[in-house]
PDB file of N, CA, C and O in Angstrom:
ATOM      1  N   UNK A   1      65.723  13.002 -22.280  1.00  0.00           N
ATOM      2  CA  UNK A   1      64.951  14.234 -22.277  1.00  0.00           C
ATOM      3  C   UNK A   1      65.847  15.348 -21.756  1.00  0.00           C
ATOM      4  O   UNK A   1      66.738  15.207 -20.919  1.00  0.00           O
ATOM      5  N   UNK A   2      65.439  16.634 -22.451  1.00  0.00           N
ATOM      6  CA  UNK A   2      66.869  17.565 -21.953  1.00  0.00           C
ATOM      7  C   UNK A   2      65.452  18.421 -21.582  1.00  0.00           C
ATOM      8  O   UNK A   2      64.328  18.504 -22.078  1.00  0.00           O
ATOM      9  N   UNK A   3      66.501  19.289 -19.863  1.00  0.00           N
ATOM     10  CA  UNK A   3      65.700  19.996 -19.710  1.00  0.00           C
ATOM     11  C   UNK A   3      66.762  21.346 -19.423  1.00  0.00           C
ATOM     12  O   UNK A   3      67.974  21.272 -19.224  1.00  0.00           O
ATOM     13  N   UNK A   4      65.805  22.750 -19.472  1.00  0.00           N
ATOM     14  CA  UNK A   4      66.739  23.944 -19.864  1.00  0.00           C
ATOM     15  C   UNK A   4      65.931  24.927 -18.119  1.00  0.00           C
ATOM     16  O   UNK A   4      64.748  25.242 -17.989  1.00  0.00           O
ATOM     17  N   UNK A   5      66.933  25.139 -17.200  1.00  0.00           N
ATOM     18  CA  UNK A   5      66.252  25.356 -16.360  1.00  0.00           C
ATOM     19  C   UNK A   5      66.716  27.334 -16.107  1.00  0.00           C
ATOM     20  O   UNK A   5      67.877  27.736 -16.032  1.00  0.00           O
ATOM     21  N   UNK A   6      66.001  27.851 -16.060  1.00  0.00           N
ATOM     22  CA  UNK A   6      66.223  29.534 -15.601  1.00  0.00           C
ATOM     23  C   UNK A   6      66.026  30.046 -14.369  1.00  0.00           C
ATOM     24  O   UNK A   6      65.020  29.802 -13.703  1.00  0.00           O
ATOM     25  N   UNK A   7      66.885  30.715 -14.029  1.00  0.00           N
ATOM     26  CA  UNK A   7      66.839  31.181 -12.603  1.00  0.00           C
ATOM     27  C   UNK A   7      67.129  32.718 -12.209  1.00  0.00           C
ATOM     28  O   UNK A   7      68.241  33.218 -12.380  1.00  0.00           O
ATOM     29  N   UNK A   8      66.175  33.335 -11.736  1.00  0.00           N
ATOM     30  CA  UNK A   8      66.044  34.677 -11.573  1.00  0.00           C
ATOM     31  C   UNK A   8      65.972  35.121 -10.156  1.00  0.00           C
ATOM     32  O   UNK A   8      65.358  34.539  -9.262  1.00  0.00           O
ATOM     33  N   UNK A   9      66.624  36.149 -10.052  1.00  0.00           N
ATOM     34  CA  UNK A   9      66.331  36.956  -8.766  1.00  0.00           C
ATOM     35  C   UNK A   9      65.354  37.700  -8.553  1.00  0.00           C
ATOM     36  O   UNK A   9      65.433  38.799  -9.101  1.00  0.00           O
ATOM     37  N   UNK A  10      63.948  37.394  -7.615  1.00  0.00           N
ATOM     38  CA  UNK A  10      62.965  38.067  -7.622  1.00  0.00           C
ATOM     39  C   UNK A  10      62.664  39.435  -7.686  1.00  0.00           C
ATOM     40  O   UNK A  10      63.367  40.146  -6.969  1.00  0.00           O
ATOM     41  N   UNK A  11      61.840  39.963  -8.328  1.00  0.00           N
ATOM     42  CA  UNK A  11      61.528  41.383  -8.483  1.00  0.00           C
ATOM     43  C   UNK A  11      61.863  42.296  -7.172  1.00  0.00           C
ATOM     44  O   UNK A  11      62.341  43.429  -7.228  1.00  0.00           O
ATOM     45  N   UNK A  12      61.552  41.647  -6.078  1.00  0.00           N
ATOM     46  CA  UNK A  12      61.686  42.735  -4.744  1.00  0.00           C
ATOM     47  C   UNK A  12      62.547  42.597  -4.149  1.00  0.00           C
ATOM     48  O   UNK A  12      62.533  43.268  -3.117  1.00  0.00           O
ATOM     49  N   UNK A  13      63.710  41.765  -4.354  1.00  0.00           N
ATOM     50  CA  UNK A  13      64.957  41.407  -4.260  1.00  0.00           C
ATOM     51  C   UNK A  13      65.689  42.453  -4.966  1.00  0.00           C
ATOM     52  O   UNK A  13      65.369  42.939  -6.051  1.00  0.00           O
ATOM     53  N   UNK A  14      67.039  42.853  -4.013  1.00  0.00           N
ATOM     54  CA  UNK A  14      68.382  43.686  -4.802  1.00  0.00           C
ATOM     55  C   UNK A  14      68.891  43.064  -5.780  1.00  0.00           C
ATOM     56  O   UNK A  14      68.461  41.927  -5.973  1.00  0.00           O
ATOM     57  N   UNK A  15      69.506  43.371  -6.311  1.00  0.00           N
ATOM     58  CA  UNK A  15      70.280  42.782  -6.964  1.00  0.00           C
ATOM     59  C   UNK A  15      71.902  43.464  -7.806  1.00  0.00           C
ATOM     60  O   UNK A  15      72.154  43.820  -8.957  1.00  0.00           O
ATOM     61  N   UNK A  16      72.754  43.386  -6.461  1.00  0.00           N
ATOM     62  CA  UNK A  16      73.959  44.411  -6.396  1.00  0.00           C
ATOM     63  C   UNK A  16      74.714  44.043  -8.095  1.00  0.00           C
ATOM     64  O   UNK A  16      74.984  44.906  -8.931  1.00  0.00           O
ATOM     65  N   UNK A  17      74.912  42.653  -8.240  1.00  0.00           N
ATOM     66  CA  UNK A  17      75.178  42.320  -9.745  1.00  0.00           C
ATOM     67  C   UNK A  17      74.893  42.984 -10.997  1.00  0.00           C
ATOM     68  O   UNK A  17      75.507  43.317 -12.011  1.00  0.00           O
ATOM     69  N   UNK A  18      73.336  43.065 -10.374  1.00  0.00           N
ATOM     70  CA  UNK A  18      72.887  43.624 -12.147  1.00  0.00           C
ATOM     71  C   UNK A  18      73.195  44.759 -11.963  1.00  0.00           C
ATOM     72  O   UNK A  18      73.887  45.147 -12.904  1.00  0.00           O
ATOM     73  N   UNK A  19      73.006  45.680 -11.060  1.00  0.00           N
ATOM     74  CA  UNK A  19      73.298  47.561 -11.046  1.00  0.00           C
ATOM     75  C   UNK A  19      74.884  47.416 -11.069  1.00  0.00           C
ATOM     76  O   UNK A  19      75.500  48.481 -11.030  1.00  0.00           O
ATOM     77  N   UNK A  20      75.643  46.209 -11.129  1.00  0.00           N
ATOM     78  CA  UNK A  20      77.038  46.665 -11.747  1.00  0.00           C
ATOM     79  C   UNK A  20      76.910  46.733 -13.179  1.00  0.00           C
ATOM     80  O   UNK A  20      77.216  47.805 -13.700  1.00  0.00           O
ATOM     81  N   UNK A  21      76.557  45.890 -13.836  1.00  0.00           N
ATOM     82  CA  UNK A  21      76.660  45.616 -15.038  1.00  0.00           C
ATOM     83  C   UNK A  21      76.024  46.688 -15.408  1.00  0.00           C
ATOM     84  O   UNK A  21      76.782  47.378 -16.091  1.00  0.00           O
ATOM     85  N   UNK A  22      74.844  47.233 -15.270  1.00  0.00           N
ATOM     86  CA  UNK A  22      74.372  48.059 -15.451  1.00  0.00           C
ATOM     87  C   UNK A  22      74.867  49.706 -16.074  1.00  0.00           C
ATOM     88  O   UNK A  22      74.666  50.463 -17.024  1.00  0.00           O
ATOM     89  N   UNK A  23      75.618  49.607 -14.828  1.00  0.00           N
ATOM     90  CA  UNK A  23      76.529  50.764 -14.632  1.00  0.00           C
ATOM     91  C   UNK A  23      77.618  50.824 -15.369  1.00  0.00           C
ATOM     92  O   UNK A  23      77.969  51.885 -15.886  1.00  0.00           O
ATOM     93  N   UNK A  24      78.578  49.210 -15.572  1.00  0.00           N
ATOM     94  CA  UNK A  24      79.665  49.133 -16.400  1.00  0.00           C
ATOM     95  C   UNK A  24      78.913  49.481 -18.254  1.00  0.00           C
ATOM     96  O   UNK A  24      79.573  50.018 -19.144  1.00  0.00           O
ATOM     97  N   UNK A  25      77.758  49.105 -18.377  1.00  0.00           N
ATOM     98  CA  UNK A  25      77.142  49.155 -19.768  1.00  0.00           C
ATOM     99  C   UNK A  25      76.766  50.923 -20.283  1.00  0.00           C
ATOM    100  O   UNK A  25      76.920  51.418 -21.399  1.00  0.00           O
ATOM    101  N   UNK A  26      76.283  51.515 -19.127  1.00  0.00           N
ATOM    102  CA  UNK A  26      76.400  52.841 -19.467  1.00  0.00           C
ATOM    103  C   UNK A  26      77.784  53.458 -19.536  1.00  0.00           C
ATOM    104  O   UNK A  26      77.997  54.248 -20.456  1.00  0.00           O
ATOM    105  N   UNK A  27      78.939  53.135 -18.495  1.00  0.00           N
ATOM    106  CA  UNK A  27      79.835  53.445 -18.814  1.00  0.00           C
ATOM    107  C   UNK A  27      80.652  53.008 -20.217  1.00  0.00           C
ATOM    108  O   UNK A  27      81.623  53.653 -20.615  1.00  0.00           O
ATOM    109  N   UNK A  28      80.204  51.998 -20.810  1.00  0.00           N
ATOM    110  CA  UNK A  28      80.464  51.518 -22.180  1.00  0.00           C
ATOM    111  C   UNK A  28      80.091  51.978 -23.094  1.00  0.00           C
ATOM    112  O   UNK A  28      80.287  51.422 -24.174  1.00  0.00           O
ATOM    113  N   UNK A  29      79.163  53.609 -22.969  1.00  0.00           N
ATOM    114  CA  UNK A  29      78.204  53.918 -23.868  1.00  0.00           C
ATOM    115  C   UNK A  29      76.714  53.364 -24.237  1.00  0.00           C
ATOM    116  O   UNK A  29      75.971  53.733 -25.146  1.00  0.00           O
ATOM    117  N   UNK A  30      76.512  52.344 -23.226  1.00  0.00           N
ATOM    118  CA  UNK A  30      75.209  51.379 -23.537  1.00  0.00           C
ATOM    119  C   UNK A  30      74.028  52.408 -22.665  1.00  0.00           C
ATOM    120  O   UNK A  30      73.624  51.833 -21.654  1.00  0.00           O
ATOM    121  N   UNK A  31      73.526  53.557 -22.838  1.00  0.00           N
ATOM    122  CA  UNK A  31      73.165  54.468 -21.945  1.00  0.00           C
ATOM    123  C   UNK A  31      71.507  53.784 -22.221  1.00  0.00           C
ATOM    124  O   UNK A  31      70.797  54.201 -21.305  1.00  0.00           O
ATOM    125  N   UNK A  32      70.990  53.209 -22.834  1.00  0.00           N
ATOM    126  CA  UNK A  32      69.983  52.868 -23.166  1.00  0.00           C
ATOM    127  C   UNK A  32      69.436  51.521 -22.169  1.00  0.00           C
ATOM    128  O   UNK A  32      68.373  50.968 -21.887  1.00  0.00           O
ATOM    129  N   UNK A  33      70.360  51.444 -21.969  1.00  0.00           N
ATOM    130  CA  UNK A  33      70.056  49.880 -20.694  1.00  0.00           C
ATOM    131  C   UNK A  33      69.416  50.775 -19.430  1.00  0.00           C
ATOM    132  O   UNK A  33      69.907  51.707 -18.792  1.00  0.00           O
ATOM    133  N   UNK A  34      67.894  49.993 -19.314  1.00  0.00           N
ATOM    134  CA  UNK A  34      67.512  50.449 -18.230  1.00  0.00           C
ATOM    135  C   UNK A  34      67.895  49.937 -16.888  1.00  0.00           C
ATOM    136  O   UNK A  34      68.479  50.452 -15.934  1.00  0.00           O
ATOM    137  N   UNK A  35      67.484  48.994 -17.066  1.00  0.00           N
ATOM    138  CA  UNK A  35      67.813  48.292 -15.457  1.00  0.00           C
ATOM    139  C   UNK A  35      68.686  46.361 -16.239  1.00  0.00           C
ATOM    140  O   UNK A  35      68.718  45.907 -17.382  1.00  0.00           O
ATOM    141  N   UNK A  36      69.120  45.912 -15.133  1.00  0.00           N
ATOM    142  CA  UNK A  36      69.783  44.262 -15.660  1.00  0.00           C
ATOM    143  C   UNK A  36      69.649  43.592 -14.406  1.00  0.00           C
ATOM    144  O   UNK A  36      70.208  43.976 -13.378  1.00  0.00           O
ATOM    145  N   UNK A  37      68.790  42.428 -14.503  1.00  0.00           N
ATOM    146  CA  UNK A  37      68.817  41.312 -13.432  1.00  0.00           C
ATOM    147  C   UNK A  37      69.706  40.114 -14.007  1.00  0.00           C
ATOM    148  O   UNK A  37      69.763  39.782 -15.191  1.00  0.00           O
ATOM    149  N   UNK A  38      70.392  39.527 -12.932  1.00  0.00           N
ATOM    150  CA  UNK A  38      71.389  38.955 -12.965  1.00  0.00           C
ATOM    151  C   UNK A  38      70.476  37.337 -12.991  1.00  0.00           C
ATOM    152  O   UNK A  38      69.475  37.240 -12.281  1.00  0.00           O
ATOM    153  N   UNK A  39      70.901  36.208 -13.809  1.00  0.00           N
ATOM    154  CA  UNK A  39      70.186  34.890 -13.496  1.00  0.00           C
ATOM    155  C   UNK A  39      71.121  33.772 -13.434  1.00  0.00           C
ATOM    156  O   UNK A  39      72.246  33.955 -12.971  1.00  0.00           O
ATOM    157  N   UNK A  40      70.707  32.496 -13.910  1.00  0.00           N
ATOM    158  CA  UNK A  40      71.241  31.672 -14.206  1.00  0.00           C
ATOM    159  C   UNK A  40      70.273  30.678 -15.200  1.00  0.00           C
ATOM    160  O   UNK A  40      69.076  30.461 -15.014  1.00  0.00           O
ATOM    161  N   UNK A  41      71.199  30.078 -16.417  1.00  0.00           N
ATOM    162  CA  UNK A  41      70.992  28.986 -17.179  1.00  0.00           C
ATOM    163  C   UNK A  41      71.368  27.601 -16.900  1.00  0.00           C
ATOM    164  O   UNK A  41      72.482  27.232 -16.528  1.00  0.00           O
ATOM    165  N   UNK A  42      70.225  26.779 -17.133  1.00  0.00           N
ATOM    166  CA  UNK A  42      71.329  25.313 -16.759  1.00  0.00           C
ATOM    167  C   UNK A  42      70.770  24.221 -17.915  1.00  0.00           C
ATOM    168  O   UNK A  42      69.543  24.276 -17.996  1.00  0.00           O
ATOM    169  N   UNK A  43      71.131  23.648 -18.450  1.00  0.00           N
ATOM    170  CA  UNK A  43      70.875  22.357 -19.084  1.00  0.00           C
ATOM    171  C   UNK A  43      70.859  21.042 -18.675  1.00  0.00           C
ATOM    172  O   UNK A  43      71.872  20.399 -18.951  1.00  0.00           O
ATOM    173  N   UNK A  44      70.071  20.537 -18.155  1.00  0.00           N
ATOM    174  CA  UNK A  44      70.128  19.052 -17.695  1.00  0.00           C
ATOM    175  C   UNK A  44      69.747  17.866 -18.903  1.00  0.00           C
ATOM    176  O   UNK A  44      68.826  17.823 -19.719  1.00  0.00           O
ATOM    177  N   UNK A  45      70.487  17.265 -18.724  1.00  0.00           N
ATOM    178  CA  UNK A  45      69.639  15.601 -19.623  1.00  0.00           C
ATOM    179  C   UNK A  45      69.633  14.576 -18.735  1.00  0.00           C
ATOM    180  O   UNK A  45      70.403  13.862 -18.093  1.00  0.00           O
ATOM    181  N   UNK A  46      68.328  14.791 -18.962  1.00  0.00           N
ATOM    182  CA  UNK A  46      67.391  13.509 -18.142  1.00  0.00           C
ATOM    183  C   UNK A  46      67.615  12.544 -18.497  1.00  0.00           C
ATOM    184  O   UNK A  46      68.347  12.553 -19.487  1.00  0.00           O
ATOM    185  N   UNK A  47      67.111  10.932 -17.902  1.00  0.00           N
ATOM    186  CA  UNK A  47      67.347   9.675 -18.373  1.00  0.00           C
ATOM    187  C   UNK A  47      66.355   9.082 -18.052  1.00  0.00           C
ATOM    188  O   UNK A  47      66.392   8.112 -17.295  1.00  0.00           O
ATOM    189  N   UNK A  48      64.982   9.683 -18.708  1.00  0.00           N
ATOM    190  CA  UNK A  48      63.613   9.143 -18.393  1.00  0.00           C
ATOM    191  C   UNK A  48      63.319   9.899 -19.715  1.00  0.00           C
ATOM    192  O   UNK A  48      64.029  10.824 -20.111  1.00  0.00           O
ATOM    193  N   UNK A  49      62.020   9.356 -20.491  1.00  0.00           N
ATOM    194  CA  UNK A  49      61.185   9.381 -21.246  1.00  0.00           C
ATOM    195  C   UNK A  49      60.196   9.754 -20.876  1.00  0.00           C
ATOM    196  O   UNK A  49      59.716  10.465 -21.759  1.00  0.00           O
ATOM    197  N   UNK A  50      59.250   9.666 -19.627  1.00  0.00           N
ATOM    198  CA  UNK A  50      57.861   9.974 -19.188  1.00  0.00           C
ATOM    199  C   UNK A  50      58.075  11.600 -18.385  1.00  0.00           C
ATOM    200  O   UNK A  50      58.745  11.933 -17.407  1.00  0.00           O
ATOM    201  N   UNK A  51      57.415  12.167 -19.061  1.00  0.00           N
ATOM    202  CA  UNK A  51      57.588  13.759 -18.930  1.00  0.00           C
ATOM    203  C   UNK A  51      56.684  13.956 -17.701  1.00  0.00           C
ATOM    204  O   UNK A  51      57.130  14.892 -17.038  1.00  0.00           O
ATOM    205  N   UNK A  52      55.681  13.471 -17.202  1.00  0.00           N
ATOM    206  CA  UNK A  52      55.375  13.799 -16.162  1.00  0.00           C
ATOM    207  C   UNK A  52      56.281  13.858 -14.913  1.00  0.00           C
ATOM    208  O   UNK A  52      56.424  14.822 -14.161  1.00  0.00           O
ATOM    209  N   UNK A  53      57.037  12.290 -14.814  1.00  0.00           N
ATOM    210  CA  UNK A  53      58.137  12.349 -13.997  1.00  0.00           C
ATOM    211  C   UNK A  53      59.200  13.029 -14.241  1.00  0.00           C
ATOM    212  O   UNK A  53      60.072  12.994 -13.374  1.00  0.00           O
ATOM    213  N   UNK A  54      59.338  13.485 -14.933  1.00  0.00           N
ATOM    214  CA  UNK A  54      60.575  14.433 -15.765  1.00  0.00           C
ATOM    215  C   UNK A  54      60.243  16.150 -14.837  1.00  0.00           C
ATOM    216  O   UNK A  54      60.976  16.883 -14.173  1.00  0.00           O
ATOM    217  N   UNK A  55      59.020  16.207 -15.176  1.00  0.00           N
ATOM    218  CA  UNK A  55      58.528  17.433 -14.654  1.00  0.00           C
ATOM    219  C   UNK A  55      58.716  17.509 -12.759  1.00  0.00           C
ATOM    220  O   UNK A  55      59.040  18.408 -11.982  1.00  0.00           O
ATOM    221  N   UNK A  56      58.475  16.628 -12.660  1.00  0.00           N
ATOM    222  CA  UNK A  56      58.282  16.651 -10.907  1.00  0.00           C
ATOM    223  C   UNK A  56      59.785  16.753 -10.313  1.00  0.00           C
ATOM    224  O   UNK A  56      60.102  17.388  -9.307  1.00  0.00           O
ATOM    225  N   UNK A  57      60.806  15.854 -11.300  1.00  0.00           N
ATOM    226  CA  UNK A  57      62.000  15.511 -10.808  1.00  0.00           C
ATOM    227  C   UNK A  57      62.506  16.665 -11.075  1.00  0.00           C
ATOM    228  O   UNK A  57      62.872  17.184 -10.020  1.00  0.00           O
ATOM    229  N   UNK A  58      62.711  17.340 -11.991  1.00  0.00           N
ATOM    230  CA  UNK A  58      63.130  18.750 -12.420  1.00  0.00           C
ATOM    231  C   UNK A  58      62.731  19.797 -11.077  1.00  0.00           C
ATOM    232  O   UNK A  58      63.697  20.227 -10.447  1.00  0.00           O
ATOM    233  N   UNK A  59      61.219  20.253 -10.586  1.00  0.00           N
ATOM    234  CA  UNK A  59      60.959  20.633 -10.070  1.00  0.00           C
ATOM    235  C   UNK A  59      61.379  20.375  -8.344  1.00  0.00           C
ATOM    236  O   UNK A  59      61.372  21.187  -7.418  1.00  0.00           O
ATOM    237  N   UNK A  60      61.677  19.145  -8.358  1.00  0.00           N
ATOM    238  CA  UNK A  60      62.239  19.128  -6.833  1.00  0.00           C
ATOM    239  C   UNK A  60      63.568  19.246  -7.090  1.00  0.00           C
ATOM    240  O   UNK A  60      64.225  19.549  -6.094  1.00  0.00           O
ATOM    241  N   UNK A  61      63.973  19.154  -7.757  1.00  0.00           N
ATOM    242  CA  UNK A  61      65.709  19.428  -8.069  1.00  0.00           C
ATOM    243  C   UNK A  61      65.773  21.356  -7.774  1.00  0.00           C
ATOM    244  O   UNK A  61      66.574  21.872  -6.994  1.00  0.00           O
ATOM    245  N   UNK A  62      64.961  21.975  -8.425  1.00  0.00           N
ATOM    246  CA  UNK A  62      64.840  23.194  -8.071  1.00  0.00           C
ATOM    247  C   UNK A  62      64.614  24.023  -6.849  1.00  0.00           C
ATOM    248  O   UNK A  62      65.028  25.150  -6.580  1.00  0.00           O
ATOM    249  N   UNK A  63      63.776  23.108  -6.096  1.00  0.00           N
ATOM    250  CA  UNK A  63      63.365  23.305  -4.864  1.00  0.00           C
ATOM    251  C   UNK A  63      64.251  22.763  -3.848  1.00  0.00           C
ATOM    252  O   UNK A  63      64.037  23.205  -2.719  1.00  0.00           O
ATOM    253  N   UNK A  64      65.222  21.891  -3.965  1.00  0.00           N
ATOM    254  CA  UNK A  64      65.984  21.515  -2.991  1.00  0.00           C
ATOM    255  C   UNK A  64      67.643  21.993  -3.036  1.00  0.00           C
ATOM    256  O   UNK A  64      68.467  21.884  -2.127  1.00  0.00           O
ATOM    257  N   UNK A  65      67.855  22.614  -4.552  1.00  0.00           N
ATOM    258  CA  UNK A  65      69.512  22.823  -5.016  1.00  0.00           C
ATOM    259  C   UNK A  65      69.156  23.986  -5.961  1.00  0.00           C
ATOM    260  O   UNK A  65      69.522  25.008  -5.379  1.00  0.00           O
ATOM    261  N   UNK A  66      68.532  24.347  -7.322  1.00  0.00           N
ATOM    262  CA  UNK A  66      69.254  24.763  -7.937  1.00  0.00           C
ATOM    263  C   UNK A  66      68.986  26.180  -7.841  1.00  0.00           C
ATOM    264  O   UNK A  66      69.741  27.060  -8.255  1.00  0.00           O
ATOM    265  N   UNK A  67      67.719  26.379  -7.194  1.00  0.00           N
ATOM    266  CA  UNK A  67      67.138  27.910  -6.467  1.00  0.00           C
ATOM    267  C   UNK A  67      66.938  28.382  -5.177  1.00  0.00           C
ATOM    268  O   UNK A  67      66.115  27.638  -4.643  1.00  0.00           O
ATOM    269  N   UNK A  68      67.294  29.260  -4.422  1.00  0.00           N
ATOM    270  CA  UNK A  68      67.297  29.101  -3.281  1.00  0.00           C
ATOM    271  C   UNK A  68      65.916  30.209  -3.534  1.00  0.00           C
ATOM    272  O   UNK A  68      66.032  31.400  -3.822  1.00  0.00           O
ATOM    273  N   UNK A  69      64.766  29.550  -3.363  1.00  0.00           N
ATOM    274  CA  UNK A  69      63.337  30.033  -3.181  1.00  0.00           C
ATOM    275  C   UNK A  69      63.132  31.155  -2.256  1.00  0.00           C
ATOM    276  O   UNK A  69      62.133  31.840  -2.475  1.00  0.00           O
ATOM    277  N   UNK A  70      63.937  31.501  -1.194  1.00  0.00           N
ATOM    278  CA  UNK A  70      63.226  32.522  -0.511  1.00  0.00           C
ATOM    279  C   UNK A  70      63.689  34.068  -1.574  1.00  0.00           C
ATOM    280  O   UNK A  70      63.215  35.202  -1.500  1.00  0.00           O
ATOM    281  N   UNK A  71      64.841  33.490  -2.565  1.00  0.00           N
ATOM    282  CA  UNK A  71      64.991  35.236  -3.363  1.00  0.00           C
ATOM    283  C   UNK A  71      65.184  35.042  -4.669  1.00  0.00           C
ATOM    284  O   UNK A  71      65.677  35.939  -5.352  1.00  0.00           O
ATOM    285  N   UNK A  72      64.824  33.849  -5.197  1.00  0.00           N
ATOM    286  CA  UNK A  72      65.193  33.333  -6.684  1.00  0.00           C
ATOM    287  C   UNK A  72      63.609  32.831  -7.049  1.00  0.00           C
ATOM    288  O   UNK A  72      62.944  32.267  -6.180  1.00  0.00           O
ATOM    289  N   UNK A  73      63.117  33.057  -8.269  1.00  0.00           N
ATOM    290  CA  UNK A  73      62.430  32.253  -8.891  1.00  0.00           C
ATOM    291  C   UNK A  73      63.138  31.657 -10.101  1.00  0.00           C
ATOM    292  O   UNK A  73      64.103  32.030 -10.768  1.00  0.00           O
ATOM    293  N   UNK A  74      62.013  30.196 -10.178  1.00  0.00           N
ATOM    294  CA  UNK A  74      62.986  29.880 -11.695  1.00  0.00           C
ATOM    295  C   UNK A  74      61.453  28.938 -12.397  1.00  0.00           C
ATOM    296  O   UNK A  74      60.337  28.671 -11.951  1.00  0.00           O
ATOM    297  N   UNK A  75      62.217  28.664 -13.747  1.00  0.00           N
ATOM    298  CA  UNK A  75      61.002  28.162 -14.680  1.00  0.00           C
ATOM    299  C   UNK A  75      61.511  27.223 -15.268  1.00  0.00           C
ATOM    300  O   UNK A  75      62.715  27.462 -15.372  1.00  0.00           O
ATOM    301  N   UNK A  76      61.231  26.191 -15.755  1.00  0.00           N
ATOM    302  CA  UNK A  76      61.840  25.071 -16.422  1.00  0.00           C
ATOM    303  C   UNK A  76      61.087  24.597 -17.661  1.00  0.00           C
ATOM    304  O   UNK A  76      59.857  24.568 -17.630  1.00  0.00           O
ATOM    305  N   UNK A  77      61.808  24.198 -18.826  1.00  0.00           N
ATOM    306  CA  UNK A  77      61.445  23.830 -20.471  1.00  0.00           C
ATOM    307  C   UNK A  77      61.752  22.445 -20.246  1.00  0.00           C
ATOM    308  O   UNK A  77      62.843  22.025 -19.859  1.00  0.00           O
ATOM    309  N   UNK A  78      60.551  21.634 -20.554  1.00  0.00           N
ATOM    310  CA  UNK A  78      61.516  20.148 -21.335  1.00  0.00           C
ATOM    311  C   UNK A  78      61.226  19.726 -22.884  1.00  0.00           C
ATOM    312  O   UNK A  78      60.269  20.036 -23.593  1.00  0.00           O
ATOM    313  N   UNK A  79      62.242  19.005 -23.147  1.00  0.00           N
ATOM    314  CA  UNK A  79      62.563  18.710 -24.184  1.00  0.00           C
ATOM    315  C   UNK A  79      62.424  17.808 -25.071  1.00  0.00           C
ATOM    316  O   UNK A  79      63.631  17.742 -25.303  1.00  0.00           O
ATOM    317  N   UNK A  80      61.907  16.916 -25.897  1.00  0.00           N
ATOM    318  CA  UNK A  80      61.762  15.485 -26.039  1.00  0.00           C
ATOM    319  C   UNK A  80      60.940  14.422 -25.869  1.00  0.00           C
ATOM    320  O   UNK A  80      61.321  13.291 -26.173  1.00  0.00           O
TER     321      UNK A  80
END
């Protein structure tokens, strides 16, 4: 089972990253970019079939490593 996990920096959180990019994109002529939050993608493949446990294991994997919860949210897809 593959799972596709996203990770965002919360709305009320800074986020010094994206107002670079931001800034480098208007300076590129990209004047149309309003604002850019910075995230992360990850792909995992699982080695379970039962999606319930798939779901939980995913979810504590998130909660213990792949988001640091007090300024990240994240959402997870599975696959299979």
């Amino acid at each position: 089972m593959k799972a596709t996990v996203y990770v965002t920096i919360k709305q009320n959180v800074l986020d010094p990253q994206g107002t670079a990019v931001q800034g480098a994109l208007h300076s590129m002529g990209f004047g149309e970019v309003g604002s850019v939050r910075i995230g992360k993608y990850m792909e995992l493949e699982l080695d379970t079939s039962d999606r319930e446990e798939a779901q939980a294991r995913v979810k504590e994997m998130c909660e213990k490593l792949l988001a640091n919860t007090v300024i990240e949210d994240y959402r997870f897809e599975l696959e299979g």
